[in-house]
C-alpha positions as CSV (number, residue, x, y, z in Angstrom):
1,X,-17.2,-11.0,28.0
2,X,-13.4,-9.7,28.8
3,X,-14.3,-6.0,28.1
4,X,-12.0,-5.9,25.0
5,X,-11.6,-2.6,22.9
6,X,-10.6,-3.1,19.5
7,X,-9.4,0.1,19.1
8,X,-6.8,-1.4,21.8
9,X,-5.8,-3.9,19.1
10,X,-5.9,-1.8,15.9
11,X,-2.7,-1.1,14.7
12,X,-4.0,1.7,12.4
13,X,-5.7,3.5,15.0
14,X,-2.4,5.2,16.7
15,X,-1.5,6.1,12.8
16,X,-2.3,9.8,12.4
17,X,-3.6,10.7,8.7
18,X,-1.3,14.1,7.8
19,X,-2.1,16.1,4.9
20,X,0.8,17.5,3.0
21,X,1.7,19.6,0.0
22,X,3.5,17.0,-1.6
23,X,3.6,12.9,-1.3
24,X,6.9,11.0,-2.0
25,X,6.3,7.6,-4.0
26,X,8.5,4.8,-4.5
27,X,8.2,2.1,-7.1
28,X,9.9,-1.0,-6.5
29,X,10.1,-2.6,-10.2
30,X,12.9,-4.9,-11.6
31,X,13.8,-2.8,-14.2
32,X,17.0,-4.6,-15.0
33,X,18.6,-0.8,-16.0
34,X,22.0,-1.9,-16.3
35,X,21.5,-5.2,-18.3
36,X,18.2,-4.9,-20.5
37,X,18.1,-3.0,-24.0
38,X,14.8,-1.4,-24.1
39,X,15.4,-0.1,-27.7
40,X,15.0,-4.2,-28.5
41,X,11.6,-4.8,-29.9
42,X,11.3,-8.2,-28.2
43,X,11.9,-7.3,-25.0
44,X,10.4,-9.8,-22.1
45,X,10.9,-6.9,-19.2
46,X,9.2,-4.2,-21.5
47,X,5.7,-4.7,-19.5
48,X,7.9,-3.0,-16.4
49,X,8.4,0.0,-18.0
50,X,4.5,0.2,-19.4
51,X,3.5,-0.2,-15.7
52,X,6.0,2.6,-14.9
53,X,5.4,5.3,-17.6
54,X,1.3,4.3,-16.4
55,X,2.1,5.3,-13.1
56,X,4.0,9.0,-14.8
57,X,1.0,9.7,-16.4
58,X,-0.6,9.4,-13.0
59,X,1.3,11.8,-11.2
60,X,1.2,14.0,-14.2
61,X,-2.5,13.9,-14.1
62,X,-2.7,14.6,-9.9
63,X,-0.2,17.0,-10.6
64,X,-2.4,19.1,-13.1
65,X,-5.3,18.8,-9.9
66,X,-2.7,20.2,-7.4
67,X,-1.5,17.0,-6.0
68,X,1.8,16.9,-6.3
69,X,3.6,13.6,-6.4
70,X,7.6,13.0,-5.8
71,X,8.3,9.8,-7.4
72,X,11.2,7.6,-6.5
73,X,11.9,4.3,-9.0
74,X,14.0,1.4,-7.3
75,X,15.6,-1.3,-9.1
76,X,15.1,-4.3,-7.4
77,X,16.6,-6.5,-10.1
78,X,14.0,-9.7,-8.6
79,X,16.8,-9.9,-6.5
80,X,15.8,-10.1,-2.5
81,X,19.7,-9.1,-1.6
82,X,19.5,-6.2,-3.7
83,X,15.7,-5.0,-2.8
84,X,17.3,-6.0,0.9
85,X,19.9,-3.0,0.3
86,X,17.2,-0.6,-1.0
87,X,15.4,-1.4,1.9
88,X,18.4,-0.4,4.4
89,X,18.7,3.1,2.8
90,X,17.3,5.7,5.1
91,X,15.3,7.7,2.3
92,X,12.9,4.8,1.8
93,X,11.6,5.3,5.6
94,X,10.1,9.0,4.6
95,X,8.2,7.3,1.5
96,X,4.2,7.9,2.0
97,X,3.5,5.0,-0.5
98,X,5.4,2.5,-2.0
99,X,4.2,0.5,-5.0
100,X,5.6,-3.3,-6.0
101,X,7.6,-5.6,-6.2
102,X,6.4,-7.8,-8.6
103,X,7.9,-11.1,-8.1
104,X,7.1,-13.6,-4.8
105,X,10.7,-13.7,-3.8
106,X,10.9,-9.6,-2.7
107,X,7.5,-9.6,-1.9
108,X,8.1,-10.2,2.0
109,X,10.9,-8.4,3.2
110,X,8.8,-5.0,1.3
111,X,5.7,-5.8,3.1
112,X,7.6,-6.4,6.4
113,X,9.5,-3.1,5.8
114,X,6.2,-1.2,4.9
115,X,4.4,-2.8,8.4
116,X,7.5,-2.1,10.5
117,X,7.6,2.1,9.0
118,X,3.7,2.3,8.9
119,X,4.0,2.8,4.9
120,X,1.0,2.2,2.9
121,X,2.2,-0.8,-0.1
122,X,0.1,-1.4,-3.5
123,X,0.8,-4.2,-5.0
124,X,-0.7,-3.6,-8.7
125,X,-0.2,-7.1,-10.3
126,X,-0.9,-9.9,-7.7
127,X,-4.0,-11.6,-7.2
128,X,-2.9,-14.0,-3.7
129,X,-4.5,-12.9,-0.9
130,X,-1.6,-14.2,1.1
131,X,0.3,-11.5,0.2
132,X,-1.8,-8.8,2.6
133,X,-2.4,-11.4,5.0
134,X,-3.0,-9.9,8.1
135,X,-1.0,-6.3,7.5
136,X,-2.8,-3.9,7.6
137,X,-0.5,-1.6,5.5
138,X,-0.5,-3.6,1.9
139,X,-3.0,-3.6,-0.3
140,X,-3.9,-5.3,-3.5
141,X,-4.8,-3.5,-6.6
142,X,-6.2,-6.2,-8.5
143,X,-8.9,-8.3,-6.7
144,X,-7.6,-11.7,-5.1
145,X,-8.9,-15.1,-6.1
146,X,-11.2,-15.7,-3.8
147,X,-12.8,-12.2,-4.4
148,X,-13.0,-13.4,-8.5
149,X,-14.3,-17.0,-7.6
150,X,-17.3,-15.1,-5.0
151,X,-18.0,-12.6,-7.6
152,X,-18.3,-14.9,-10.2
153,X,-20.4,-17.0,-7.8
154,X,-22.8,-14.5,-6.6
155,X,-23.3,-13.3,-10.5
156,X,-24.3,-16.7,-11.8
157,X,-26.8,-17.0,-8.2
158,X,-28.2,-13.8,-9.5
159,X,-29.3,-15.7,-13.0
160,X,-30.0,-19.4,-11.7
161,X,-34.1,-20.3,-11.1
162,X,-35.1,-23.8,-9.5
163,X,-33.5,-26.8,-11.3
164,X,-30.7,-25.2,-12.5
165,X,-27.2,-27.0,-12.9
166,X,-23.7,-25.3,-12.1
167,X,-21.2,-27.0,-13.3
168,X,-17.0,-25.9,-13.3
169,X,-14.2,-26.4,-15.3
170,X,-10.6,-25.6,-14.5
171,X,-6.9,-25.7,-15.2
172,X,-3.9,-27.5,-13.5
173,X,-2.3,-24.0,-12.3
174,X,-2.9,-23.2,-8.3
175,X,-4.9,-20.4,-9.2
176,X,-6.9,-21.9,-11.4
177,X,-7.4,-24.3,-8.5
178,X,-7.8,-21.6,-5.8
179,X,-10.9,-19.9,-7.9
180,X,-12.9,-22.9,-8.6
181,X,-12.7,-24.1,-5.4
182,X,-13.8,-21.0,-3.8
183,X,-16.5,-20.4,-6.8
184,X,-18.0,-24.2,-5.6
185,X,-18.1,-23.4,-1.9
186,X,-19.8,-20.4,-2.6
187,X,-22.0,-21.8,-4.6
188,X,-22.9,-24.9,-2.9
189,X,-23.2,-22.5,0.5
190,X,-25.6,-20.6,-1.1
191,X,-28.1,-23.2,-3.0
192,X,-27.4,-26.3,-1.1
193,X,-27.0,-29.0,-3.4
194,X,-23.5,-30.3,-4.9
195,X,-22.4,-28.7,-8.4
196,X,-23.5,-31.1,-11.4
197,X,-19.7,-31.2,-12.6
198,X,-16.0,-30.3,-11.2
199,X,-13.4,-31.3,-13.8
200,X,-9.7,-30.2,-14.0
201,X,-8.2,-30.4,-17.4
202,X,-4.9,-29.9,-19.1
203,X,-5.0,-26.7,-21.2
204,X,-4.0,-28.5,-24.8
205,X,-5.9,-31.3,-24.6
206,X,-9.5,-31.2,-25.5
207,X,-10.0,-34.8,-26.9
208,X,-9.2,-36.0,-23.4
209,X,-11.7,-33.4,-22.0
210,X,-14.3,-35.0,-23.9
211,X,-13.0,-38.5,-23.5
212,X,-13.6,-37.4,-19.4
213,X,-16.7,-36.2,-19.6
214,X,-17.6,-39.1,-21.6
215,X,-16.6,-41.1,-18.5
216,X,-18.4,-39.0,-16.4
217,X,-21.8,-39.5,-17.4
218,X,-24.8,-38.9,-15.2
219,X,-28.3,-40.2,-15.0
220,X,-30.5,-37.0,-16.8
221,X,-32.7,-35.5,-13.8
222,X,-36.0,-37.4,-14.1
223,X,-34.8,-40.5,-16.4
224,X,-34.2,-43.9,-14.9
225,X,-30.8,-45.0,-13.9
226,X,-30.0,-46.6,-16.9
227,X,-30.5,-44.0,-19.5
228,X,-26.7,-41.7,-18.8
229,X,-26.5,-38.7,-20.8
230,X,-23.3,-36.7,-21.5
231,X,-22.2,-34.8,-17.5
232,X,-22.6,-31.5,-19.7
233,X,-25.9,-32.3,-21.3
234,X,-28.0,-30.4,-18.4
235,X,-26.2,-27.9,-17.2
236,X,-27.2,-24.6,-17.3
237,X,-24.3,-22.3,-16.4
238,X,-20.2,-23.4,-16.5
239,X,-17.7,-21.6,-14.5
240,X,-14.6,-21.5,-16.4
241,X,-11.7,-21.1,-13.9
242,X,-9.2,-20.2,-15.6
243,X,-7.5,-17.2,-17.9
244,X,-4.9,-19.3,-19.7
245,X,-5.8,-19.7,-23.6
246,X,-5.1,-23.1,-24.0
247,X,-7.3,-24.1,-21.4
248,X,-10.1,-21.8,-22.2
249,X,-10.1,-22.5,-25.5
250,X,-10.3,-26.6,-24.9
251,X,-13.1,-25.9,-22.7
252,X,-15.3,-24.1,-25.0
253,X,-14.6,-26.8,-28.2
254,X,-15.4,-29.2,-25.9
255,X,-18.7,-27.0,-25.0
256,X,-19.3,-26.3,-29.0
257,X,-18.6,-30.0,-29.9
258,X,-21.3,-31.2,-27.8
259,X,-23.6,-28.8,-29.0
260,X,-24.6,-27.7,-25.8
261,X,-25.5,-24.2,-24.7
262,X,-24.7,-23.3,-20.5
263,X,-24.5,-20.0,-19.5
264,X,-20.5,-19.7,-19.4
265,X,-18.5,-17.4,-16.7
266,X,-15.4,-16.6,-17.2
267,X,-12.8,-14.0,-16.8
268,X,-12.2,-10.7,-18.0
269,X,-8.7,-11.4,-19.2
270,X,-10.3,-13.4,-21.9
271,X,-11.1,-10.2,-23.8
């Protein structure tokens, strides 16, 4: 109607792709370098460095097929006045690709800096959508929520017949909230009926999972009114929403104690 282009309005298509003999990487990690002992066996900050000798044997592997990698490593000390000062040093501006931070409260000014120097950004550990929002430059490595929750949904469509009964269970966290709610849009989009059973549940307590479900019962499909069965008794697949154990495993004893045997979908963390 107005005659728009969108290659007008695509910020990526002015942003020429050059191909070089070598690619300079920066990692933006709290390492804590000056104030954690990584000889110390019980060491809360030791999944850094396992992130950052994976990304070594990386380059060392490109390396080996020709690609050669410069890599960089920042300390950002999940400090946003110190990942600030990295930020302000010119070297960062020639980076091809930066990878992190890790924590919410640097996460901003590194995507803003990799938007306003056209620098592609991977975040490898979060799973919120909101942090690519609409920049075009950052990426996530590991699938969002929603993208688990639609997955997850459009697996269990491929396995339901006619009279099946989705049902979901999930933990207090906001993602646990995020995925099930997502999972049961999807879901009730796509078959258009309601699920049979949305339940949050505190992770450590599975006698007041089953004294909730006991609460909810539900006529059984075909019985009269009057004759309520347990809310699990018919389902035939349960989303479980959530990674944390203690939550997982209250919602499976409370699946085992009732004897019952859904189709459960879960996560891969689980394993």
């Amino acid at each position: 109607k107005f005659d728009l282009a969108v290659t007008d309005y695509d910020p990526l298509a002015k942003v020429p792709s050059v191909r070089k003999a070598s690619y300079n990487v920066a990692v933006l990690f709290p390492f804590f370098t000056d104030e954690v002992d990584y000889e110390e066996e019980e060491n809360s900050n030791a999944f850094v460095i396992s992130l950052y000798q994976g990304i070594k044997m990386a380059v060392e592997a490109l390396n080996a097929q020709g690609i050669r990698i410069n890599l960089f490593a920042y300390d950002t000390k999940k400090d946003p006045e110190v990942t600030a000062a990295l930020l302000a040093q010119k070297e960062l501006k020639g980076m091809d690709l930066i990878i992190g931070p890790l924590y919410a409260s640097t996460i901003p000014l590194v995507t803003a800096f990799a938007r306003a120097n056209r620098i592609n950004l991977f975040n490898p550990l979060s799973e919120n959508a909101d942090v690519v929002s609409d920049n075009p430059f950052v990426f996530l490595l590991q699938a969002s929520l929603e993208t688990q929750a639609r997955r997850a949904a459009e697996f269990t469509l491929q396995h339901i017949r006619e009279g099946s009964n989705v049902g979901i269970m999930y933990g207090t966290s906001p993602k646990d909230f995020a995925r099930a709610h997502a999972y049961k849009q999807y879901i009730e989009h796509s078959t258009g009926q309601e699920v049979a059973l949305m339940l949050e549940l505190a992770p450590e307590e599975t006698a007041s999972l089953l004294s909730a479900l006991n609460a909810k019962k539900v006529p059984r499909p075909g019985d009269e009114e009057d004759n309520p069965v347990h809310s699990l008794a018919y389902l035939t697949h349960l989303y479980i929403a959530s990674d944390d154990e203690l939550t997982v495993a209250s919602a499976l004893s409370a699946v085992a104690i009732t004897k019952l045997n859904p189709c459960i979908i879960g996560h891969e963390a689980w394993l």
